[in-house]
C-alpha positions in Angstrom: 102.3 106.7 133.0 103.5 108.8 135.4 106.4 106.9 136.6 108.1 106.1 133.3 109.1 110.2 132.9 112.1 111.3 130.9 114.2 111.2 133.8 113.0 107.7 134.2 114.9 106.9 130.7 117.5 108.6 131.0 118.6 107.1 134.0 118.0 103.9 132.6 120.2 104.3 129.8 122.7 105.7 131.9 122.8 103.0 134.2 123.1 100.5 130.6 125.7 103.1 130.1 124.5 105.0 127.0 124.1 108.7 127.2 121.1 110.2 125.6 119.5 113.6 125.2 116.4 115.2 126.2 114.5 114.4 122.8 115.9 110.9 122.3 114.5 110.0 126.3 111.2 112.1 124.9 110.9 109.6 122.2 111.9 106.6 124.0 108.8 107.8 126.6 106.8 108.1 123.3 107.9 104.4 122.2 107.2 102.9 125.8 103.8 104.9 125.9 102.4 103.1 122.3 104.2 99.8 123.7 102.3 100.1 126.8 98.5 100.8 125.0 99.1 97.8 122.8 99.8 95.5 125.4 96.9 96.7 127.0 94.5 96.2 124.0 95.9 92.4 124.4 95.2 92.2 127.7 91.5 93.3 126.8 91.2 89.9 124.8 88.2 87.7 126.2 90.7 84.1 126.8 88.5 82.5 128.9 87.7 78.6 128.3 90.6 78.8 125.5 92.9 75.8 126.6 96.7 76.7 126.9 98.9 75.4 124.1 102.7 74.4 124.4 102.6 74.2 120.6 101.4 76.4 118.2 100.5 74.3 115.4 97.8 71.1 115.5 100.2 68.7 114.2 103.8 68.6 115.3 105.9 69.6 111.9 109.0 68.7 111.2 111.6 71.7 109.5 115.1 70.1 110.5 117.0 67.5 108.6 118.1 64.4 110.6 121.7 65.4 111.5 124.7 63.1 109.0 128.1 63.3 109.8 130.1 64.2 106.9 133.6 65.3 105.8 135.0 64.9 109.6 138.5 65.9 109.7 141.3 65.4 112.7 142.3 67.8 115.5 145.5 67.7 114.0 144.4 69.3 110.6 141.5 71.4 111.9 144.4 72.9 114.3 147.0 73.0 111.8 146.0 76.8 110.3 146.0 78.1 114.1 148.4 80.9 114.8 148.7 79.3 118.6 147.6 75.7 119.5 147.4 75.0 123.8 146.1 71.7 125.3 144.8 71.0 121.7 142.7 74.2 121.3 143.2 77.3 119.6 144.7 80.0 122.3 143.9 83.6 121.4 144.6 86.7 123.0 142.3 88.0 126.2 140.0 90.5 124.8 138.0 91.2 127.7 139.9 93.4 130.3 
């Protein structure tokens, strides 16, 4: 555990660009520590001879509705409310610099 020190986390939240303190990279080295011994008790599980499943239920189930196309409306009137309408889309503003 070595490796993962608090100058570990803080350097990776600096490079994510956050900027943390001593205590909060303590506690994330906490966090990662208890993260790390439960993995570990998972990896202690016997899986041998258990076949791989793709599925997690026996029987496939079914939870979504078959798809119905209702109340469709024209370009014109879904556009109609736009503040600005180019090449039949609704143009707004760059937000990303």
């Amino acid at each position: 555990m070595e490796e993962y020190s608090v100058e570990y986390f803080k350097k990776l939240a600096h490079d994510i660009m956050f900027d943390i303190s001593d205590q909060e990279a303590l506690e994330l080295q906490d966090d990662f520590k208890e993260l790390v011994s439960e993995i570990n008790v998972l990896d202690e599980i016997n899986t041998e001879g258990v076949e791989e499943m793709v599925y997690p239920f026996e029987m496939e189930t079914h939870f979504l509705r078959e798809d119905v196309v209702e109340n469709v409306i024209s370009q014109t009137d879904a556009l109609s409310n736009a503040k600005s309408v180019k090449a039949g889309h609704v143009h707004v503003p760059k937000v990303v610099k």
